[in-house]
N, C-alpha and C positions, 0 to 999 in steps of 0.2 A: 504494500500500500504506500502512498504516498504523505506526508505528514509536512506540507511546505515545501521547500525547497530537497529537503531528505526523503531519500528510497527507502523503505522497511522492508524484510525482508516474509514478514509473517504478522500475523493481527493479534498476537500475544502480547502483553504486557509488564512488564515485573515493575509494579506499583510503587511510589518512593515509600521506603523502610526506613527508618531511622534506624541507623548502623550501629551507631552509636561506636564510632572505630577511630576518632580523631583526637588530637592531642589538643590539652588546653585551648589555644589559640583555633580551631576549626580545621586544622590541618590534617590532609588523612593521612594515617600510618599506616604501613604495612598490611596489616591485618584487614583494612576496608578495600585496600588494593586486589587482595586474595579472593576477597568475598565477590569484589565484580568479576577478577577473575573468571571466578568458576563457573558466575552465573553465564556469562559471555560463552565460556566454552560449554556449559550445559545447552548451548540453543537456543536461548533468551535474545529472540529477534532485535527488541528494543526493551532497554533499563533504564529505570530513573534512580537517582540517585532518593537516597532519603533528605527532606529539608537542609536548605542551608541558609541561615540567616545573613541578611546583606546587610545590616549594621550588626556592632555587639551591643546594644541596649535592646534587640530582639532574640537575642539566645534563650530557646527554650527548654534545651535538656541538656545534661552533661554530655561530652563529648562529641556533639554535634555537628555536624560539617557547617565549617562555615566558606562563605566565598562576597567578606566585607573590606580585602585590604589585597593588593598587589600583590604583598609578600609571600600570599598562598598559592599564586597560580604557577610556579614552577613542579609543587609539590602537587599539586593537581593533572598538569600536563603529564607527569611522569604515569600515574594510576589511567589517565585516556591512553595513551602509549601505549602500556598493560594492554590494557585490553582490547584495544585494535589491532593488538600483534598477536592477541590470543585467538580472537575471532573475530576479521577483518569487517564484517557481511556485520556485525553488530551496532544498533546504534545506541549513542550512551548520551543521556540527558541527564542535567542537573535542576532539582527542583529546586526555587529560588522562594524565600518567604522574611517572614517580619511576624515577631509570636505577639505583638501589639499588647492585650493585656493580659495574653494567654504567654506573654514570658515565666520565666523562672525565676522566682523572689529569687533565691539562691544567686542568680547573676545579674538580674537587672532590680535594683533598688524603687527606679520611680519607673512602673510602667506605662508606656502610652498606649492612647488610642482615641476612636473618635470619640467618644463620651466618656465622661466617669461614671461608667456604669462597672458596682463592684461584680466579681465571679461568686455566684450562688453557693456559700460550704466553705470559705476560703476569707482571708482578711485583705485578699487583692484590692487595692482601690487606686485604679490608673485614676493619671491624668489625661485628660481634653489635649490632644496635641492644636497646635497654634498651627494657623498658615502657614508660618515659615515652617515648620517642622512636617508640616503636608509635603512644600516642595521640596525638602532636603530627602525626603524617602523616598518619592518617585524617583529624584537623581541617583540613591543607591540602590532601587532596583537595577536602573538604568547601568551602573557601573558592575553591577553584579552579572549582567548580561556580555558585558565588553570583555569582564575578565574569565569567565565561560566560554566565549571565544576565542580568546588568545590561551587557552586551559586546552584546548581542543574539543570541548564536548560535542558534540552532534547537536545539540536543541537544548532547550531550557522550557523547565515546566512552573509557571507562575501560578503558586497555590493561592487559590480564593478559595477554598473550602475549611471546614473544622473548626472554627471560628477563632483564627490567628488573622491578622491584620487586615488582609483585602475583603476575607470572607466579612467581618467586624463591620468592616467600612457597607457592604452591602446589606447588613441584616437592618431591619428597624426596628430590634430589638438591642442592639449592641449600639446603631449610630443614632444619636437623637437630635444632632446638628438641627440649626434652623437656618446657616449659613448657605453658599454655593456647592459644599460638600456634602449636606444631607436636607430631609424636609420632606423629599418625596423619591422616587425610587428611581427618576434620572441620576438625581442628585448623589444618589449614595450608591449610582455607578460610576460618577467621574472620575472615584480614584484609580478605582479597578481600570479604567479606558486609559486612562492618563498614564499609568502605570505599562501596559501593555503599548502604549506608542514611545514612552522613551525605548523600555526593552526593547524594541524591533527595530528603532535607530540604530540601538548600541551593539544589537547583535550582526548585523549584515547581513546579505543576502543569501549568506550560505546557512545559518544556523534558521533549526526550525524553532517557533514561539507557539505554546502550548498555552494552558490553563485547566486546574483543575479546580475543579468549579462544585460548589454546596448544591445537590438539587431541592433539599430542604434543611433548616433549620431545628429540626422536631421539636421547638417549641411555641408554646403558644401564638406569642408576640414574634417569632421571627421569620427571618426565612422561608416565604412559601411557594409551590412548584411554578404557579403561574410566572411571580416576579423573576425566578431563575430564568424560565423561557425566554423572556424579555431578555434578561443579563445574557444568554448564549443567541440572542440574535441579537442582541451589538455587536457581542463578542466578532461574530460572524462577517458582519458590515466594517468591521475595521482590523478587519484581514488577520484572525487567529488563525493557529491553524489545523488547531486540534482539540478538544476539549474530553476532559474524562472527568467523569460524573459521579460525585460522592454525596455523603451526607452527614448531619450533626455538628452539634458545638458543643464545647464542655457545659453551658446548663441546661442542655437541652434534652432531654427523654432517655436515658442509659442502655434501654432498648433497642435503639435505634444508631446506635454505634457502630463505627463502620469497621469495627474489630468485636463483636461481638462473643464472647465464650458460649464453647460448646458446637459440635460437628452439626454441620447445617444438614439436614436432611435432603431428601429431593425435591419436595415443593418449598425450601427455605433458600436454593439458592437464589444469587443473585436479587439481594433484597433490595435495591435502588433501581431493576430492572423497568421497571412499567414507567417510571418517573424522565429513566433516563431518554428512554422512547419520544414522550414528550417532548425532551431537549432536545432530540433528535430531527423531530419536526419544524422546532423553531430556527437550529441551526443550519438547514438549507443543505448546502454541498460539504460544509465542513464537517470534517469526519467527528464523531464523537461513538468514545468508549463508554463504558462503565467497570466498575469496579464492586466488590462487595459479599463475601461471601462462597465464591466461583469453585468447587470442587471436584465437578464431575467433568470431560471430555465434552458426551452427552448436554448438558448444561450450556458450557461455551459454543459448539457448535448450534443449538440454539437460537442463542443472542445475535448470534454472527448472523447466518440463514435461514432464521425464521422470522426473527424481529428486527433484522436491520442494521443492526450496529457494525459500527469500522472495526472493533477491537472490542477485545476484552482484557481489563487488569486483574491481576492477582498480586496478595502480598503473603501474607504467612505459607502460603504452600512452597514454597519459593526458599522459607529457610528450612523447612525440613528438606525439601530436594531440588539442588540448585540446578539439577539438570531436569528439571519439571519437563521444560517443551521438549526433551529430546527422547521422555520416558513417553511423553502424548503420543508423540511421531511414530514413535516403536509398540503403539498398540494399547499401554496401559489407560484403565479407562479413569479411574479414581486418585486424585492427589491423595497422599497420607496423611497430612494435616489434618490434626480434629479438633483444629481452634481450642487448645486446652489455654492457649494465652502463656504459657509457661517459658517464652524464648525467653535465651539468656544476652547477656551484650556484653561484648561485640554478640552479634546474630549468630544465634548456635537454636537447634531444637533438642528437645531436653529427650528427642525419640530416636536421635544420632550419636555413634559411638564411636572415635575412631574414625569418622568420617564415613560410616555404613548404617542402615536402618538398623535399629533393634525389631523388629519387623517386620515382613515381606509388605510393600503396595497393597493398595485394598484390589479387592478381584472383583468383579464386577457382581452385583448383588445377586441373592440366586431369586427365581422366580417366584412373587409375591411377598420376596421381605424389600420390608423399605428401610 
């Protein structure tokens, strides 16, 4: 498939993971270099990287990739290197974000975002970012995209979803501006649009521009399917070029999480599917994925040719079997993964030993179990 300016080789996804594999400063180490590795030589058409915060007052988890400062992009180039040398045919995206109030007390003291509205369970209480602080983030998007280029990535995936900074700035639950930034649901798309045209400056004609994008909110006050439509036919009209289709924010419905515990059955995959459909409609020719749940062959194929969509993402199957697409290829029909939520970081599944299942793949269910 096509995803902008870059050829993919297959309509597979390895969804960004947080690796959790860099040194203090965001920098990757060895060990997250391995991990693309493998995935790359497992058959992983196209990978995104797990989050990387484009300033440090948006860091939101220890050891985080970051891609906020010059200094990283040699150590970055060398992990793209890796893995174009491992498997040429691969393409490697880095997903670019800002944890807004969904930072991490632990490294950001005063968190911003577009309102001070506190996180529901928690003693968060951002601050209202200013104008000037509106344009100084769009600019480090923008420079996070130049240095992902000069990194050698393939594309960059701008998260609007999960309710970190872009997704924040589109909920009307999270923005309650009355300024040029929020008020009505133009408005508290200008960042997200704003954001997406410096990236495509800063990236050039060769890198693809992505977004993964919230299709709901699950909460009362925020985020709902319709206004997402709206946001993936902007998206669309000002020339994205991909969109995969998530959902949730930290106060919103714990059900509804897009890592949800426990093995999804057969009528559970793919739980953002119908919504994504929608998005699908609204976004015209641009390709849009989804993501969520995805376990069976059966399942993805599906989504692909029965319902339409460009692709399908997956994350946790991915750390139990970093050669998932090349186990599909060769006939198995069931990821291992049983969403027990148990990985370890760096990314390890706690059903791998030695680098082998403890184990065998599921086999394909015998006739009338489900």
């Amino acid at each position: 498939m096509r995803v902008g300016p870059v050829t993919v080789a297959g309509r597979l996804l390895r969804s960004a993971t947080s690796e959790e594999a860099c040194d203090a400063d965001g920098r990757p180490t060895p060990a997250l270099r391995d991990i693309l590795i493998a995935l790359a030589r497992g058959g992983a058409p196209r990978i995104n990287t797990g989050y990387a915060y484009v300033m440090e007052n948006g860091k939101s988890s220890p050891a985080q990739n970051g891609l906020h400062s010059d200094e990283l992009i040699p150590a970055w180039r060398t992990a793209t290197d890796a893995v174009h040398d491992a498997a040429p045919e691969c393409r490697l995206f880095v997903q670019i974000m800002h944890g807004g109030r969904q930072a991490a007390p632990r490294f950001v003291a005063e968190p911003l975002a577009p309102s001070a509205v506190p996180i529901v369970g928690t003693d968060i209480r951002p601050r209202e970012m200013t104008a000037r602080e509106i344009a100084e983030m769009i600019a480090a998007f923008g420079e996070a995209a130049r240095r992902a280029r000069e990194a050698g990535f393939d594309g960059v995936q701008i998260h609007c979803a999960h309710g970190y900074l872009i997704s924040q700035f589109l909920s009307p639950y999270c923005n309650r501006r009355t300024d040029e930034w929020g008020g009505s649901p133009e408005r508290r798309r200008r960042f997200m649009l704003e954001t997406l045209d410096r990236v495509r400056q800063n990236a050039g004609p060769d890198l693809a521009v992505t977004v993964k994008l919230n299709c709901e909110d699950f909460h009362p006050e925020g985020l709902a399917l319709a206004e997402s439509c709206e946001a993936a036919r902007a998206l669309a009209e000002n020339g994205i070029d991909a969109i995969e289709v998530s959902g949730w924010i930290r106060d919103g419905d714990q059900k509804h999480s897009p890592s949800r515990a426990g093995d999804p059955g057969p009528t559970q995959e793919g739980y953002y599917l119908s919504q994504a459909c929608e998005i699908k409609k609204a976004a015209g020719t641009v390709p849009v994925g989804v993501c969520g749940g995805f376990r069976t062959r059966k399942a993805i194929e599906a989504a692909l040719d029965v319902d339409g969509l460009d692709f399908v993402a997956l994350s946790r199957p991915f750390i139990a079997e970093p050669d998932l697409a090349d186990r599909f290829r060769a006939g198995q029909e069931r990821a291992t993964c049983i969403s027990c939520n148990q990985c370890a970081r760096p990314l390890a599944c706690p059903m791998v030993e030695d680098g082998k299942l403890k184990r065998p793949p599921f086999e394909p269910p015998e006739a009338g179990v489900s």
